[in-house]
C-alpha positions in Angstrom: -28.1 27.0 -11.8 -30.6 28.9 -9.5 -29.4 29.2 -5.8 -32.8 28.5 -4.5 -32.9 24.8 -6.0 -34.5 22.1 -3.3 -31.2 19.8 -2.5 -32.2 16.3 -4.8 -33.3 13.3 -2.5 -31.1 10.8 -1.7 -31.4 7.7 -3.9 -32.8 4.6 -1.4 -32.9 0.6 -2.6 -35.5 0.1 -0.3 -34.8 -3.2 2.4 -36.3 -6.8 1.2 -37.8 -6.5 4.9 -37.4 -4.4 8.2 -34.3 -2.1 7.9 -32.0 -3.1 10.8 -28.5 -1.3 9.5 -27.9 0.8 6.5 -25.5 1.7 4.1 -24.6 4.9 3.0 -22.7 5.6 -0.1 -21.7 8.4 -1.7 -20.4 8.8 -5.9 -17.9 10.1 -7.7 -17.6 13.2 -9.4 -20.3 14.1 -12.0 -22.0 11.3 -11.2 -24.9 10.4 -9.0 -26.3 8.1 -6.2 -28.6 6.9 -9.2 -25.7 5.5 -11.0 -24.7 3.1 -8.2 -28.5 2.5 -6.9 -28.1 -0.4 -9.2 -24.6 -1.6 -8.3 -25.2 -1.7 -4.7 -28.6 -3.3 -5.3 -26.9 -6.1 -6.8 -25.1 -6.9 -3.7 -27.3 -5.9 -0.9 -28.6 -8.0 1.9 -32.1 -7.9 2.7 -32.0 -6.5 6.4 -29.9 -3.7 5.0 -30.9 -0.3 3.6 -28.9 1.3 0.9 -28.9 5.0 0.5 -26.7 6.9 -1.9 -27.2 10.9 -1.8 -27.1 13.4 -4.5 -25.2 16.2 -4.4 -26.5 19.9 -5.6 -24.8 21.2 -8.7 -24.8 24.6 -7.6 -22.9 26.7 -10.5 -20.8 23.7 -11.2 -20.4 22.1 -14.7 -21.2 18.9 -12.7 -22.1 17.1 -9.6 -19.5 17.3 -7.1 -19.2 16.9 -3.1 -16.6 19.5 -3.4 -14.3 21.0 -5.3 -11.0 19.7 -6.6 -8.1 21.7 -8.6 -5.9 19.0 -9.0 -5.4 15.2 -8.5 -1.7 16.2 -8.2 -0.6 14.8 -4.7 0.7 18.6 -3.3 -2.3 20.2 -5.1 -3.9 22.7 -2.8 -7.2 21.4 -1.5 -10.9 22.7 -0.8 -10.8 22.6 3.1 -13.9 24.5 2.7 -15.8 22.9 0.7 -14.6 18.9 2.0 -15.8 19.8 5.7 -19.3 21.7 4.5 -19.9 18.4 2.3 -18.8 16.4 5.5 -21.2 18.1 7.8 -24.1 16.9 5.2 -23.2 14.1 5.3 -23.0 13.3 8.9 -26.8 15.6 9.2 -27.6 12.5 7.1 -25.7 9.7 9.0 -28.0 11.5 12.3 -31.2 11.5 10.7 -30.8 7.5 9.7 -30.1 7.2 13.6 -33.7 9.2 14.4 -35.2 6.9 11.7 -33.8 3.9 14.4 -30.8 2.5 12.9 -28.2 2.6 15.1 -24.8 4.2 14.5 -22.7 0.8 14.5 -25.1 -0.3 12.0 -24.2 2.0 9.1 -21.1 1.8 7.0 -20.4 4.7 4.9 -18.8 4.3 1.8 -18.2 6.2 -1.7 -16.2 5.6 -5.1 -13.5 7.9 -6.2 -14.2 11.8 -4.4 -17.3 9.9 -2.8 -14.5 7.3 -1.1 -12.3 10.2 -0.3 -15.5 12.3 1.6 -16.6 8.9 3.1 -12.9 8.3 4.9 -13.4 12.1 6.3 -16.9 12.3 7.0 -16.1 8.6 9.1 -12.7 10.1 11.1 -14.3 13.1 12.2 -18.1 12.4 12.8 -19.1 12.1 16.5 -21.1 8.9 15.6 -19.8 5.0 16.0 -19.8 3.9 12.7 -20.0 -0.1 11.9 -17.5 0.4 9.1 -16.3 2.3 5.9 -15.7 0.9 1.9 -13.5 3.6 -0.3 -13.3 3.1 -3.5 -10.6 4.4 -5.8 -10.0 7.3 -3.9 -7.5 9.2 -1.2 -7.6 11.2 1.8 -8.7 14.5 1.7 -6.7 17.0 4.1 -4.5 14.3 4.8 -1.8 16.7 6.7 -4.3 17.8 9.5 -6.7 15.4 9.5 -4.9 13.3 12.4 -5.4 16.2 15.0 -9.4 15.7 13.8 -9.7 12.4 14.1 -12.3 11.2 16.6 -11.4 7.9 19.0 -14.9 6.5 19.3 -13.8 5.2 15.3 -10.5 4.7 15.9 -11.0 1.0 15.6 -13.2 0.6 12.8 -13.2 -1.6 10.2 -11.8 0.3 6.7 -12.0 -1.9 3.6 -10.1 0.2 0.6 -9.9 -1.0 -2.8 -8.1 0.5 -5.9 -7.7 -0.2 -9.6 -3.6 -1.3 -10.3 -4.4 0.8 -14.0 -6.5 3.2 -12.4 -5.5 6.3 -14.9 -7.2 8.8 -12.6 -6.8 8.6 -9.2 -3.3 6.6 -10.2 -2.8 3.4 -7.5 -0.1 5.6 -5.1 -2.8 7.7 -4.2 -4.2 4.4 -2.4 -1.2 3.2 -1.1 -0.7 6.7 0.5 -4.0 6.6 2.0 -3.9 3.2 3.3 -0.1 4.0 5.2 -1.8 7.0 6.7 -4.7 5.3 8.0 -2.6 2.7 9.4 -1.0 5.6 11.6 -4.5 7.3 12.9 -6.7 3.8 13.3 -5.9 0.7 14.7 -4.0 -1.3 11.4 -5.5 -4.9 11.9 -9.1 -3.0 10.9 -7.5 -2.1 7.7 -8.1 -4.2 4.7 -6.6 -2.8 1.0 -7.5 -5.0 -2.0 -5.9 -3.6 -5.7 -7.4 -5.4 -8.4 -4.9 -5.6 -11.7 -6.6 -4.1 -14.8 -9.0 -2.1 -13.5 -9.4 1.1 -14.3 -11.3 3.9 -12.5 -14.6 1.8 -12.1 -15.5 -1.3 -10.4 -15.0 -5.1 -11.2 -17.4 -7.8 -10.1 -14.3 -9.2 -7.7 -14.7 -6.2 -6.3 -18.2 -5.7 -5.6 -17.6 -9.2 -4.1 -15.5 -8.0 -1.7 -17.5 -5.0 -0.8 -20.5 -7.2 -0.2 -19.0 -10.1 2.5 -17.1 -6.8 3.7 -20.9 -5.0 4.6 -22.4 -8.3 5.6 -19.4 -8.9 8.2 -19.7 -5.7 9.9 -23.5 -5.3 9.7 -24.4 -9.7 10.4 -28.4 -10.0 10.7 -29.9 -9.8 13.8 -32.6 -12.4 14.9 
């Protein structure tokens, strides 16, 4: 694919009424914010705007935030590639607080390598984030991630749920992530939910859960 390709548009549910906190979610690999414009329409809260972003599939034989060689949990990772797609994403985080929506009014969140660059993007960005859902997913550059860890989000709220039969990104990979969170944030912000049969996807429980999770940490202002 041509190098000099315009980077897609984010896809935006717009807000029932005036925006007043946002959510930004990011998808798994070879899919696109399309694919869950739908999903998180289903659950949003009319004060709140939801904005999933696309990646570029630059030479890649599909979208991706960054490149992965193995789902093995010593494979060698793309430090490269995880903070260039985490800088993107907090340009994007930045420009939603120039559009007026405070910083502790967005919650970032992302299924499967969208959760895993939603947990990094949220420990290292300067900005005070209201909150972050992960979805199926695990900590990227979990081994020097704790030196990069910013304090002003050392005590937000993390909700992280997992499939028990995920065959993917298998449930250890979640229960890893969640022990290791516990260590760089403060623990009684941490919620893990594991929901038994599902697979690498989502469940309507779920959902559920993401959706009193959002409107906790972003409540309606009068």
């Amino acid at each position: 694919m041509c190098g000099n390709m315009s980077v897609p548009l984010p896809a935006i549910v717009p807000a029932a009424c005036r925006a007043t906190a946002a959510v930004i979610f990011l998808h798994g690999l070879g899919d696109t914010g399309h694919g869950w414009a739908e999903a998180m329409a289903g659950i949003r809260t009319p004060y709140v705007k939801p904005v999933m972003p696309v990646t570029l599939n630059m030479n890649m034989a599909m979208p991706s935030w960054f490149d992965i060689v193995s789902l093995n949990l010593d494979a060698e990772e793309d430090e490269t590639g995880i903070k260039r797609a985490a800088e993107s994403i907090k340009a994007l985080i930045d420009q939603e607080v120039k559009n007026g929506i405070p910083s502790h009014r967005i919650v970032l969140g992302g299924f499967s390598q969208g959760g895993a660059l939603s947990l990094y993007t949220a420990l290292t960005t300067h900005q005070k984030l209201a909150g972050v859902v992960a979805l199926s997913c695990w900590l990227p550059l979990k081994n020097s991630l704790s030196k990069s860890v910013k304090s002003n989000n050392k005590d937000m709220s993390v909700l992280q749920c997992h499939g028990e039969a995920d065959p993917l990104v298998p449930l250890i990979f979640g229960c890893l992530t969640v022990e290791k969170l516990k260590v760089m944030l403060n623990p009684s912000n941490i919620t893990f939910k594991t929901y038994s049969r599902m697979l690498h996807s989502a469940c309507p429980e779920e959902m559920m859960d993401i959706k009193q999770f959002i409107e906790k940490q972003l409540p309606k202002i009068n």
